[in-house]
C-alpha positions, 0 to 999 in steps of 0.5 A: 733810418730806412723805413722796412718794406713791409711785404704783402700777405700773399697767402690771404685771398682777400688780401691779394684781390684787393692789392690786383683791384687797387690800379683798376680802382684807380684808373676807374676813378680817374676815368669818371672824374677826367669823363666828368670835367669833359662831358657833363659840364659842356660851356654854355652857348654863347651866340650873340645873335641868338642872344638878341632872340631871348625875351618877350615879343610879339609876333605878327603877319601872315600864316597860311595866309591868314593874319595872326598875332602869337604871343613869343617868349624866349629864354635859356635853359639848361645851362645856356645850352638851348634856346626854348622859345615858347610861341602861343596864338592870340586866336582861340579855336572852338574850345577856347583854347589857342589856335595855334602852341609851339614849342621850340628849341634851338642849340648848336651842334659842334660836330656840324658847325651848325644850329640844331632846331626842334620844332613841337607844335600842336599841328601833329605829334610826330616832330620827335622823329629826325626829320622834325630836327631843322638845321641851318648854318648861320648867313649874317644875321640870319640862320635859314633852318632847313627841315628834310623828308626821310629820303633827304629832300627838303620839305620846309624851310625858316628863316630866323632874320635879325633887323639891326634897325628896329632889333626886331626878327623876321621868319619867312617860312616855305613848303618846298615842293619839288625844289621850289619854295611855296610861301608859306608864312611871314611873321615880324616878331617886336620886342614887348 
């Protein structure tokens, strides 16, 4: 037995609207869900150098040519998709409080085939502006971060170095000045 087609009641308004909606409100839904499964659930990074960064160090060594100690964690966050490493001076200002915060956090940019790194210290408020936004492609075991000026030129420069022989790092970090790197700091970081 042939089921009968049951034709639409085209002289109801309300009825009809709702039959021209029906593919639109399929393909909407079928948007967001194809949109969802792309974009909101990106694969964690998995990066075995960075991997090795994660943890609890100790930084040592020079810093605008004065010795320092810092106190360094580094760990993942929102879903394996950035590093955060939080770094806190040992050595204490007039206040009390650490001479010396930051707060870091380094990801991958696909579209550039390099590592992103936002620096935030307490050294000034203006790192959330695109010339606080570092990148570096990686070299080895080490990634040298570049961070430019408004107009293109390189201002500063670190360079995160992995030792395979100790499993500790190393930043070596400069002023460029008119092209030419000023040693600004060298630090080793020791795995606590």
């Amino acid at each position: 037995m042939i089921p009968d087609i049951i034709e639409p009641d085209l002289s109801d308004p309300f009825r009809l609207r709702n039959l021209a909606m029906r593919p639109i409100l399929v393909f909407v839904i079928a948007f967001c869900v194809l949109a969802g499964s792309t974009f909101c659930q990106a694969a964690p990074l998995n990066d075995p150098l960075l991997e090795r960064l994660a943890g609890t160090w100790v930084l040592s060594g020079t810093i605008a040519r004065k010795q320092t100690t810092h106190d360094v964690n580094a760990e993942w966050m929102l879903d394996h998709q950035y590093l955060r490493i939080h770094e806190v001076s040992r050595e204490k200002n007039n206040q009390g409080k650490p001479q010396y915060e930051a707060v870091v956090l380094i990801g991958w940019d696909a579209n550039l085939s390099a590592y992103q790194c936002l620096w935030l210290d307490t050294t000034g408020g203006d790192g959330l502006r695109a010339e606080g936004i570092g990148q570096g492609k990686r070299d080895g075991d080490a990634i040298p971060f570049i961070f430019k000026e408004r107009d293109g030129s390189i201002s500063f420069s670190n360079t995160f170095s992995f030792d395979k022989s100790d499993g500790s790092w190393s930043w070596k970090m400069d002023n460029i000045k008119d092209g030419k790197a000023i040693s600004f700091g060298l630090v080793k970081l020791t795995k606590q």
